[in-house]
N, C-alpha and C positions, 0 to 999 in steps of 0.2 A: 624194218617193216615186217609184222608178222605175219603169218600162213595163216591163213579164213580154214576156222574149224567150225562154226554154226554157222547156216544157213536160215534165216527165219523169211519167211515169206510173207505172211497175212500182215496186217498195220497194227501197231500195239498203239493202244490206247490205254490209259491208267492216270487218269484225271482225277485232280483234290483225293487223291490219297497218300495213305500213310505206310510207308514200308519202315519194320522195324529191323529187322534183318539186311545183311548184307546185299546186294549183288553184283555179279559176278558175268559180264558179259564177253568179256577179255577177245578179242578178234574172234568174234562175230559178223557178221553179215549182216542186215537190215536191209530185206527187198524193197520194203514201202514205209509207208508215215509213222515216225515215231511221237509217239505226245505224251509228254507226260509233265502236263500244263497242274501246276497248281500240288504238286506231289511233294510231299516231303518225304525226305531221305532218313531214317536217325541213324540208318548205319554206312560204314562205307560203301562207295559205290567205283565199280572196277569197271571203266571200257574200255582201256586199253585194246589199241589195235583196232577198234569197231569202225565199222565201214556203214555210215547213213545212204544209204541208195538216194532216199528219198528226204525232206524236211524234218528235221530232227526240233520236236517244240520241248521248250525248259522252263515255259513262262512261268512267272512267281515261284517257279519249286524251289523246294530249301535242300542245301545238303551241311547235315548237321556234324558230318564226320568227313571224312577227306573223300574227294570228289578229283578221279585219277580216269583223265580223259589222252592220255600220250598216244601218239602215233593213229588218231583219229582222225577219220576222212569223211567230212561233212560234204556229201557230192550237193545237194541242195542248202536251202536257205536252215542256218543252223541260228534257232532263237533262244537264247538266253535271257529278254527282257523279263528284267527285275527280279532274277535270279539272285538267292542268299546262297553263297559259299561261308559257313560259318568253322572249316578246318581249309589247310592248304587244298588247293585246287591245281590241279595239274592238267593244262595243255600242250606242253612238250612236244613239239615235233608234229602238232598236230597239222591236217590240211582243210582248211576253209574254201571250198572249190565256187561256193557260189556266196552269197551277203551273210556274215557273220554278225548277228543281232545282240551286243550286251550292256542298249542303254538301261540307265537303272538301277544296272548288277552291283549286287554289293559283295565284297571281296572283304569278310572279317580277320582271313590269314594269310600268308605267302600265295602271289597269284604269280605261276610257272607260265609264262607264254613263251619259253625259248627254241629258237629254231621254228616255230610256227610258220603256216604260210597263209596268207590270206590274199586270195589270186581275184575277188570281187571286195567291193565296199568295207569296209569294219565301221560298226557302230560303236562306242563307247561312251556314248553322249550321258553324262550325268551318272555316271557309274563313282562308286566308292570303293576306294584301295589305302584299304584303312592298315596294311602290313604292306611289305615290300611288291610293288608290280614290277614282276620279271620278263621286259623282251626283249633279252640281249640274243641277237642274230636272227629275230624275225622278219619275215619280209612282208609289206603291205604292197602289194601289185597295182592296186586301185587308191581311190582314197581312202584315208582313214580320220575319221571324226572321235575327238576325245573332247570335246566341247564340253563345257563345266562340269567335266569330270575330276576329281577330288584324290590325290596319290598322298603318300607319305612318302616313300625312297618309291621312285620309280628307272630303270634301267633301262636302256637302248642301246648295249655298247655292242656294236660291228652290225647294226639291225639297218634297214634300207626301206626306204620311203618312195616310192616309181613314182609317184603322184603328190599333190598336194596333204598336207597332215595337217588338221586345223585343231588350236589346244586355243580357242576364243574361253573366255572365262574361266578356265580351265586352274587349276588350284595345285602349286606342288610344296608341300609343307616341310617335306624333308630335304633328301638329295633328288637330282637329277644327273643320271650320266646320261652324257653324248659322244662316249670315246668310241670315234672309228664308226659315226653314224653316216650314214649318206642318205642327204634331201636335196632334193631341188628347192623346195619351199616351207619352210613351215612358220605356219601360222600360230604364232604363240607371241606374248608379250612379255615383256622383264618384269611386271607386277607379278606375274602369273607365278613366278617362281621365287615362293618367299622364305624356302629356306636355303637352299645353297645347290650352285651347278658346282658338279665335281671337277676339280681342276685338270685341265689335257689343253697347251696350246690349239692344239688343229681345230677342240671341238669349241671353245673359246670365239678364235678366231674367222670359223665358218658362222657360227650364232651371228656375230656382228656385222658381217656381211651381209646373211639372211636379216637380219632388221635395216640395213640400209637400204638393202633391196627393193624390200616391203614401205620403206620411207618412215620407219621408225629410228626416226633420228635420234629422240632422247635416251629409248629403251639400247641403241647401239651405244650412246656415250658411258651409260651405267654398265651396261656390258662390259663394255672395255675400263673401267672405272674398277670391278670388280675382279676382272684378271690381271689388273699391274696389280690391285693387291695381295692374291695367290702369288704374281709369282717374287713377289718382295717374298714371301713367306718361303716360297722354293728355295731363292737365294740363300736364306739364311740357313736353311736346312742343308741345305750344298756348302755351306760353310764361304761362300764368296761373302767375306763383310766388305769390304769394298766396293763392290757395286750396290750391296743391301743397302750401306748408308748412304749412298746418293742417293737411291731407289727411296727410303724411309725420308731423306731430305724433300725428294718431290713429292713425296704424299702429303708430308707435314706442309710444306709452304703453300701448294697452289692446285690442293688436288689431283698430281699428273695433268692438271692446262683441264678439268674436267668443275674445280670446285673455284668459282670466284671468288666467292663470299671468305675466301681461307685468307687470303693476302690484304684484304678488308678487314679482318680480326687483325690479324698481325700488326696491322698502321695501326690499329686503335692502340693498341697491347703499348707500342713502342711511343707512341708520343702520352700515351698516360704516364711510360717511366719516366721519360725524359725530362715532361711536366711537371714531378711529383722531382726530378735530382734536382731540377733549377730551384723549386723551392726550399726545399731541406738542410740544399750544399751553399743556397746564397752566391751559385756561382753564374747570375744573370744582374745586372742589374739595368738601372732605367742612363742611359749615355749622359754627358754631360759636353753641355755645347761653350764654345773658349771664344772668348772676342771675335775672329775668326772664324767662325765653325765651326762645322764637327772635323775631327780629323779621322781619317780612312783608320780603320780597325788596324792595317798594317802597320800604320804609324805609331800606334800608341805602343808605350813603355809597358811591359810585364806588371810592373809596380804601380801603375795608374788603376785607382781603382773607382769606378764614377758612383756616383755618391745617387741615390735611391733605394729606397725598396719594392721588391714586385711580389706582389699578389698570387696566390695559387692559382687563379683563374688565366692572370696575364702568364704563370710558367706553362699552362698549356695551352694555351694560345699560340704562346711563342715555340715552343715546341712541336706545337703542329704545321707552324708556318717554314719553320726549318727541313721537317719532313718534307714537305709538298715540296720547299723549290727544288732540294733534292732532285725528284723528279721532273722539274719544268719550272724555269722561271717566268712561264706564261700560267700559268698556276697558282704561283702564290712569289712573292719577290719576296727578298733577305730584306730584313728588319733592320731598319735602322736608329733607333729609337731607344733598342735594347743591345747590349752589347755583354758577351758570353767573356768570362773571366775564370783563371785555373784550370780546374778541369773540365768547365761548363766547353772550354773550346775543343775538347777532343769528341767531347757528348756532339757535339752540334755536328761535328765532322761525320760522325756513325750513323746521326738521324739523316743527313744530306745521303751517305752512302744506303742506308735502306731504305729511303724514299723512292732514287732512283730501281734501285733492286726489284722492290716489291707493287711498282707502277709498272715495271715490263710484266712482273707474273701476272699480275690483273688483268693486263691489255691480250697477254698470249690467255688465261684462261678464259677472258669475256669473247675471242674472237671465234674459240672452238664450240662456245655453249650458247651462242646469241646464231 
């Protein structure tokens, strides 16, 4: 924090103007109303250290060059609405003592909010952070509204939330960190963030809490959906293939119990092969019934071959019929009609075994997403 070398007393006004030249306030003082509504900047502008007594207004002003506000102590309402930062902008360490107004703001470069402190309200509503938003270690004391505000990489690592944080419509295209954040609540959705949260268990697994909390139960299952897949990726980067490939085994088969419809491909996949060898290999044919009856599959001789041919439609049929009872002979019952010869009997044995297999995956991933 710097040592106050100007003192200004009277209220500066400088409205819809154009400064071309630099300025230079650097710890200042500001007894009263500052406004400088509607002003563009086209050179750098330095307030480092400046201390607003009073209401500090930014309304629509542009700053066309780097715009270096650190260690700034906004005692009253500091407005920013529809402010253009078109160079880095720097709030660093600054103090928001009373409502921090930056719906609107457009941020064309690196937006520094680190270490800030914003002890009443923040506004953010509809603001664009078209380069990195930095607010790693800031603190919101009250609430803070980012409501269909618009980020590209936006940062929040070791930053603290005292109140509610609402990010309703809110847009983050890039990354999101949340390592080492603390919220009680925040209001944000898993649509909201369409390009990638940075992987950090803790900050992972407080998100999916904060959506169950909230009773967003689907945006939790994608959450969690999203972190077994980072950390399948950690695995392997850590070089554990052994757990990567069961890990990579449960993504492929059943989603981590998050994706039904996987284990529903997989049945089709496997009784289309199945289908497609009975017909090819001629190792199905249609049973052949003896004075007597049929005799039990058990019975018959290796060398007994029954005399029919079957149809591409009837191999998957019957291959799907072997699938299912697999799984449950209240499902689908063992064919009699057709009887599997050569290597058709090891095929039948594999469809029965991932019938069974791939009816638990379905049942364990329908009962976590139903």
């Amino acid at each position: 924090m710097p040592d106050y070398e100007t003192l200004v007393v009277p209220p500066i006004r400088l409205t819809n103007s154009v400064i071309r030249d630099s300025i230079d306030f650097n710890a200042a003082f500001f007894q009263n109303v500052t406004d400088f509504n509607g002003t563009r900047f086209e050179g750098p502008v330095f307030m480092f250290g400046l201390r607003f007594n009073q209401a500090a207004f930014f309304v629509s002003a542009r700053f066309n060059q780097t715009a270096d506000f650190r260690y700034a102590r906004f005692n009253q309402t500091a407005n920013f609405w529809d402010a253009r930062f078109n160079r880095t902008a720097y709030f660093g360490d600054a103090r928001f003592n009373q409502t921090a107004d930056f719906r609107y703001a457009r941020f064309n470069q690196t937006a520094f909010f680190w270490d800030a402190r914003f002890n009443r309200t923040a506004y953010f509503w509809d603001a664009r952070f078209n380069q990195t938003a930095d607010f790693r270690y800031a603190q919101f004391s009250q609430e803070s509204h980012f409501e269909d505000a618009n980020f590209l990489n936006v940062f929040f690592n070791n930053s603290q939330f005292s109140k509610e944080a609402f990010f309703q419509g809110a847009q983050i295209n890039g990354t999101l960190s949340l390592y080492r954040t603390k919220y009680d609540t925040l209001n944000i959705r898993w649509s909201s963030i369409r390009g990638d949260l940075a992987y950090d268990d803790t900050a992972y697994h407080l998100l999916i809490q904060n959506f169950n909390k909230l009773g967003f139960s689907d945006d939790a299952r994608e959450c969690q959906y999203s972190y077994r897949c980072k950390h399948r990726e950690e695995l392997f980067r850590q070089h554990k293939f052994d757990s990567w490939l069961f890990d990579l085994l449960a993504w492929a088969t059943y989603g981590y119990g998050l994706r039904p419809v996987r284990p529903l491909g997989w049945a089709a996949l496997f009784i289309l092969i199945g289908g497609v060898f009975f017909f090819l290999t001629g190792s199905v044919t249609r049973s052949k019934e003896s004075p007597s009856g049929k005799k039990p599959l058990a019975l018959r001789k290796r060398e007994e071959r029954p005399e029919g041919s079957v149809s591409i439609w009837e191999s998957l049929l019957l291959s799907a019929t072997y699938f299912t009872s697999g799984a449950s002979s209240i499902i689908s019952a063992t064919p009699t009609e057709f009887v599997p010869v050569g290597r058709g009997r090891y095929v039948v044995v594999i469809l029965r075994l991932l019938g069974w297999i791939f009816f638990v995956l379905f049942l364990s991933s329908l009962t976590r997403t139903v």
